[in-house]
Structure formats: C-alpha cells, structure tokens
C-alpha positions in Angstrom: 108.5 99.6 94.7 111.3 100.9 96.1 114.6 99.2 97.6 114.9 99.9 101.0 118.5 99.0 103.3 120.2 98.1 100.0 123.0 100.4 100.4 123.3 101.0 96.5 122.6 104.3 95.1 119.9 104.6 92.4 119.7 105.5 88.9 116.6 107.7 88.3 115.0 109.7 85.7 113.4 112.8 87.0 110.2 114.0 85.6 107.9 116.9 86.3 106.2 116.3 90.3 107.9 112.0 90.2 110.9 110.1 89.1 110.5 106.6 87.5 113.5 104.2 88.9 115.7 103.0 86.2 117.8 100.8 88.5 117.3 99.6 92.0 118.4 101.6 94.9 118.0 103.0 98.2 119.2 106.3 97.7 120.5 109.3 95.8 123.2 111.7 96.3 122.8 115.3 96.5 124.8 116.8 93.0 125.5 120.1 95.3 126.3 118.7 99.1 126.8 115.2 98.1 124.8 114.3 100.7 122.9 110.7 101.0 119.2 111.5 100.1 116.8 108.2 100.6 114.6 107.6 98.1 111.3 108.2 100.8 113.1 111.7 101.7 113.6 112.7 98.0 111.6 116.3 97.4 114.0 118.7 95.0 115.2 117.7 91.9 116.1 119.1 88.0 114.3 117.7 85.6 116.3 119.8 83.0 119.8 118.9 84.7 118.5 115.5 86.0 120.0 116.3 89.4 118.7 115.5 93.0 119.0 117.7 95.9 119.1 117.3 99.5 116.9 120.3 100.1 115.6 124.2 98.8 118.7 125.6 99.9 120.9 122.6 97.4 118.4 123.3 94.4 118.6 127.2 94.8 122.5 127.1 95.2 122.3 124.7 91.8 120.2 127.0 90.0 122.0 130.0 90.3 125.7 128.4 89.8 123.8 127.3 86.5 122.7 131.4 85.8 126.5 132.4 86.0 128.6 132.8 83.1 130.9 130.8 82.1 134.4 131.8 82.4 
C-alpha cells in the first residue's frame, strides 16, 4: 500500500517495470530536477543507478551525463 499526504519522502528499490517500498513515503524526488514525484505519478526510473525521474526528458538528460567522460 502506499502512503499517501504523509509528506515524507520514500526509500525505494527500483526493479525492472516496479519498485518494492523499503520505507514508507509519499513521494520521491527527481535525482536530475529535484522535483517532487508522488509515488502514483512515478513512471521513469534506473534500475542500474537506482534513480527516479520526473519525466523522459529527466531520464534521457541522466543517461547521457552518465555516457560522458569523466574529467
């Protein structure tokens, strides 16, 4: 079940197509905007880098920051 009007962000373990809550929450926040994502909204995430997204744009800008070289 998941915590809704709690205010408190949750822990999650993303997992190929779900996520499986690991602490209670209402939310996420975006690793590339850091924008509030709530748990019903949540559609884009890593499951190599364990990051949510807000949205395509936020996952494509994450994937290809993670393709650059480091300098």
């Amino acid at each position: 079940m998941l915590m809704q009007g709690s205010g408190k962000a949750a822990r999650i373990h993303y997992l190929p197509g779900t996520f499986r809550l690991l602490s209670d929450g209402d939310h996420v926040v975006c690793a590339v905007t850091g924008a509030r994502i709530p748990l019903h909204e949540l559609k884009y995430w890593s499951v190599e880098r364990q990051e949510p997204y807000v949205d395509a744009e936020a996952s494509l800008k994450a994937e290809q920051q993670q393709d650059r070289p480091a300098k």
